[in-house]
C-alpha positions as CSV (number, residue, x, y, z in Angstrom):
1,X,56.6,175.6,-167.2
2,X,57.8,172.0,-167.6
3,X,61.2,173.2,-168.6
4,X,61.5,174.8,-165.0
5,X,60.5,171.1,-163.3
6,X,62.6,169.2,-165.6
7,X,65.8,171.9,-164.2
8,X,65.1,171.4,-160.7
9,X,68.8,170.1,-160.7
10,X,69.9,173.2,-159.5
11,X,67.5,173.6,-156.5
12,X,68.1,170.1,-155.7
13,X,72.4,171.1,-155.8
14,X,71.6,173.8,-153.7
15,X,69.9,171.5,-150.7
16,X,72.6,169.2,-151.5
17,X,75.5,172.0,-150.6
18,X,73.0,172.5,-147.2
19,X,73.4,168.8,-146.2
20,X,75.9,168.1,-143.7
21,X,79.3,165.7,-144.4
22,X,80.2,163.2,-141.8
23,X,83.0,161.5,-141.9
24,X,82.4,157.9,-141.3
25,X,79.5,155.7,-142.6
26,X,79.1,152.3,-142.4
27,X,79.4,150.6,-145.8
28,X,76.7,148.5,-146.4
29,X,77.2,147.5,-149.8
30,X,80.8,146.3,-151.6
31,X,80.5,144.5,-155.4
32,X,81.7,144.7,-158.7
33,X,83.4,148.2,-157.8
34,X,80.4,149.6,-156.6
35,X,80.9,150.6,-152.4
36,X,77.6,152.4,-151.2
37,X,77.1,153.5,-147.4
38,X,74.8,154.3,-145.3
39,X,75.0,158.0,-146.0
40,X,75.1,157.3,-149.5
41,X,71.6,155.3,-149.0
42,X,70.6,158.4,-146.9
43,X,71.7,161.4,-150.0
44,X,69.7,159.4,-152.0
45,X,66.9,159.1,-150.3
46,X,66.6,163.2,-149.7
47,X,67.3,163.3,-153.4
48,X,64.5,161.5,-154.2
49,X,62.3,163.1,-151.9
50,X,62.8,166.9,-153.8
51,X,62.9,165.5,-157.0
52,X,59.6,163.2,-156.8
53,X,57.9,164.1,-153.8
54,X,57.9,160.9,-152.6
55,X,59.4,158.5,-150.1
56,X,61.6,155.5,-150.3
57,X,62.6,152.7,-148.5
58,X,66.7,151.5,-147.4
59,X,66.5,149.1,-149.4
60,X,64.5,150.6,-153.0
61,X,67.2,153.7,-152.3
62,X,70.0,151.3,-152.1
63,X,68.8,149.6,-155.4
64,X,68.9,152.7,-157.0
65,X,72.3,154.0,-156.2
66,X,73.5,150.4,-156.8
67,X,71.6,151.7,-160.9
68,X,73.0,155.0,-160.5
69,X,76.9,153.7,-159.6
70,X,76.5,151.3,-162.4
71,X,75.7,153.8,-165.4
72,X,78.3,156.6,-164.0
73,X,80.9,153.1,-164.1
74,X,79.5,152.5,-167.6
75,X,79.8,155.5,-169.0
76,X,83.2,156.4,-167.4
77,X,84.0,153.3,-169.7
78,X,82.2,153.4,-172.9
79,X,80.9,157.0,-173.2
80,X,82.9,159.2,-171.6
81,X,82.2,162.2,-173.6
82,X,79.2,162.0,-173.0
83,X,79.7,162.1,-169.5
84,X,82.5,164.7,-169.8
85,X,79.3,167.0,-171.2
86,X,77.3,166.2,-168.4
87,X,79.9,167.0,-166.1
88,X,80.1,170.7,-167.3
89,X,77.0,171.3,-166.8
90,X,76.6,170.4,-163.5
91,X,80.0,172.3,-163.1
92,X,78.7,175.4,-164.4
93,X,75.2,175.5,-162.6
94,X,77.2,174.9,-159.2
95,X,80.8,174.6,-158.9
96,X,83.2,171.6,-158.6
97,X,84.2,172.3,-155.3
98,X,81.0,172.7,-154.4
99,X,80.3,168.9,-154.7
100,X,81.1,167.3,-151.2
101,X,80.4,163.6,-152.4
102,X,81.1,161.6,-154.9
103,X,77.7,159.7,-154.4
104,X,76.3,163.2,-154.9
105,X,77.9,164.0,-158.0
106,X,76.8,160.3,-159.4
107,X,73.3,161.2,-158.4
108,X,73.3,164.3,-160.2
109,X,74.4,162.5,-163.0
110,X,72.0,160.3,-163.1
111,X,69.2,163.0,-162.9
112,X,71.1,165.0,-165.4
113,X,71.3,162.0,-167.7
114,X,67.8,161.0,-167.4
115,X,66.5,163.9,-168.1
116,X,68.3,164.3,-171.3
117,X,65.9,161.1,-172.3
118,X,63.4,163.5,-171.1
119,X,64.0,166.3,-173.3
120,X,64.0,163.9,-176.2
121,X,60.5,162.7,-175.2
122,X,59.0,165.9,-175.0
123,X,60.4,166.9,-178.4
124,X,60.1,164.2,-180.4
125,X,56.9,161.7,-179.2
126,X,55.2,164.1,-176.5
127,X,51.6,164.0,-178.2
128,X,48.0,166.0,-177.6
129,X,47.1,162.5,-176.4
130,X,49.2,162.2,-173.6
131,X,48.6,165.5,-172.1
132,X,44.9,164.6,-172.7
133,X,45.8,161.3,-170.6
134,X,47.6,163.3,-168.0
135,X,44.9,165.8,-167.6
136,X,42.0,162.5,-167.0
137,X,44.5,161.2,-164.3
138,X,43.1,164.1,-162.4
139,X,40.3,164.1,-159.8
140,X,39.5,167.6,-161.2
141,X,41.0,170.2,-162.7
142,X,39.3,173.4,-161.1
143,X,41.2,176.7,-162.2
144,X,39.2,180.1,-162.1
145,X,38.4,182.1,-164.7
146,X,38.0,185.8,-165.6
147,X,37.1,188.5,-168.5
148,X,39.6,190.8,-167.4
149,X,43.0,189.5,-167.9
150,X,42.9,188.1,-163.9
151,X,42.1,190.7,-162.6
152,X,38.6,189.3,-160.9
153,X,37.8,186.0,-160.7
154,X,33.9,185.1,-161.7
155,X,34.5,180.9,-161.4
156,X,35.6,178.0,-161.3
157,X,35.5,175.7,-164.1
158,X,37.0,172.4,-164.1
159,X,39.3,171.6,-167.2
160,X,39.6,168.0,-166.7
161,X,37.5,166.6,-169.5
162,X,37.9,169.8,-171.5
163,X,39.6,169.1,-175.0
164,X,39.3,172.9,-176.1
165,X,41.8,173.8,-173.4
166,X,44.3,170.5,-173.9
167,X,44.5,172.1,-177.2
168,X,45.9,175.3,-176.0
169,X,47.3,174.0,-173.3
170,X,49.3,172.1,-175.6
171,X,49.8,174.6,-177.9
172,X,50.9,176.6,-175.5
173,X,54.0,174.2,-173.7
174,X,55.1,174.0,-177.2
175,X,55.4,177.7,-177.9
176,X,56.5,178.7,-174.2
177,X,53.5,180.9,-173.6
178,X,51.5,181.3,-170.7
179,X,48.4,182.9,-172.3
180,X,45.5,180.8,-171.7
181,X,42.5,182.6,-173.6
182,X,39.0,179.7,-173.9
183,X,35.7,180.2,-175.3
184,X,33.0,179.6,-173.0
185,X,29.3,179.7,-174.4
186,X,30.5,181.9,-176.9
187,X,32.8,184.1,-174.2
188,X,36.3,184.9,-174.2
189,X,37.7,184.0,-170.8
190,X,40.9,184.0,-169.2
191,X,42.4,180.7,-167.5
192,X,44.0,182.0,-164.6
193,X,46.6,179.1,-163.3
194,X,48.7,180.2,-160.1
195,X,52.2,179.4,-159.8
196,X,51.2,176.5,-157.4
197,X,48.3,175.0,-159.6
198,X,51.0,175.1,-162.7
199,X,53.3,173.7,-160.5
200,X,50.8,170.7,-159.7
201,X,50.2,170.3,-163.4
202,X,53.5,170.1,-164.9
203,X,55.0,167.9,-161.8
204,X,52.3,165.4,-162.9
205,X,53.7,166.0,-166.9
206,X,57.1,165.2,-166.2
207,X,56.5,162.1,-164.0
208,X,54.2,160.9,-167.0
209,X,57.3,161.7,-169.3
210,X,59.9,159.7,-166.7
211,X,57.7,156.6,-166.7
212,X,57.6,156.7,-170.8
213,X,61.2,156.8,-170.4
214,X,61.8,154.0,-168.4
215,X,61.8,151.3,-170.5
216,X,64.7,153.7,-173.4
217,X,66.5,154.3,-170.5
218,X,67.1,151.1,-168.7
219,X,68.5,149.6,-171.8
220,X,70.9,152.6,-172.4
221,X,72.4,151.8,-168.8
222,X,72.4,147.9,-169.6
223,X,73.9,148.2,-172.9
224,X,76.7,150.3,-172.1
């Protein structure tokens, strides 16, 4: 489900823990209190990588963290409650003295504290629309189908265009279930979506959800 993407923290903690410590970098960054190094640049970039399947440059990752340092600042001053909060969390999923960085532990919080803007979009302004949307981004969306619960597959249909099944796929992330029952000329079928198509489909869900984010987010780091 999209619940299980949007709590990939604790896989990505558990690479993190995997990743070795060296004990010099060179620092290639030193303002306004913010001191970022090489291997900073290179935790982040890893980060990234598991969290977004994608691939960034020295200088976008070094952006970034140069974001990240500033909200953890921010916060630290204005809202540290809040961060107090965050920081249990991530305490209770994997252990202070588990955290070998304090770059690591800012990125984490960054994650953790985006995703909170997450959580809010999918509960309060996540619409039919947008999975519709999400679903047409798509070059197809071919899942099999069966009469018997999945146990034989007859075909594939593709879903892409298909606003009977954005209905209950909809439906179906509100309520948690993972039932997928259509009507086809008049025949009940069952959608049959594997662990790696679902996995496809809700990766593509929550990066729809972090862009409608952006714009919330940003201005909670700036106005701190």
């Amino acid at each position: 489900m999209v619940i299980k993407i949007m709590n990939i923290l604790l896989f990505i903690i558990l690479i993190i823990i995997n990743i070795s410590i060296k004990t010099y970098a060179n620092i290639i960054y030193d303002k306004n209190d913010i001191i970022i190094s090489e291997l900073d640049v290179n935790y982040y970039k890893k980060l990234h990588y598991d969290k977004f399947g994608e691939n960034v440059n020295d200088s976008k990752a070094l952006k970034n963290l140069v974001v990240i340092k500033k909200l953890v600042i921010n916060l630290e001053k204005n809202n540290p409650e809040f961060l107090e909060r965050i920081d249990k969390d991530i305490n209770k999923e994997v252990g202070e003295k588990n955290i070998k960085s304090q770059t690591i532990l800012d990125i984490i919080r960054y994650f953790r504290t985006r995703n909170e803007f997450i959580y809010s979009y999918f509960k309060m302004d996540f619409k039919k629309n947008d999975l519709e949307n999400i679903f047409k981004s798509f070059v197809n969306l071919k899942l099999p189908i069966s009469d018997n619960n999945c146990l034989t597959i007859i075909k594939l249909v593709d879903f892409k265009d298909n606003n009977e099944f954005v209905d209950i796929f909809f439906e179906n992330l509100k309520k948690q279930s993972e039932i997928y029952e259509i009507l086809i000329d008049n025949i009940k079928y069952n959608v049959c979506i594997s662990e790696k198509n679902r996995k496809l489909i809700d990766k593509e869900i929550f990066k729809y959800a972090d862009l409608k984010i952006e714009d919330q987010f940003n201005r909670f780091i700036y106005a701190q």
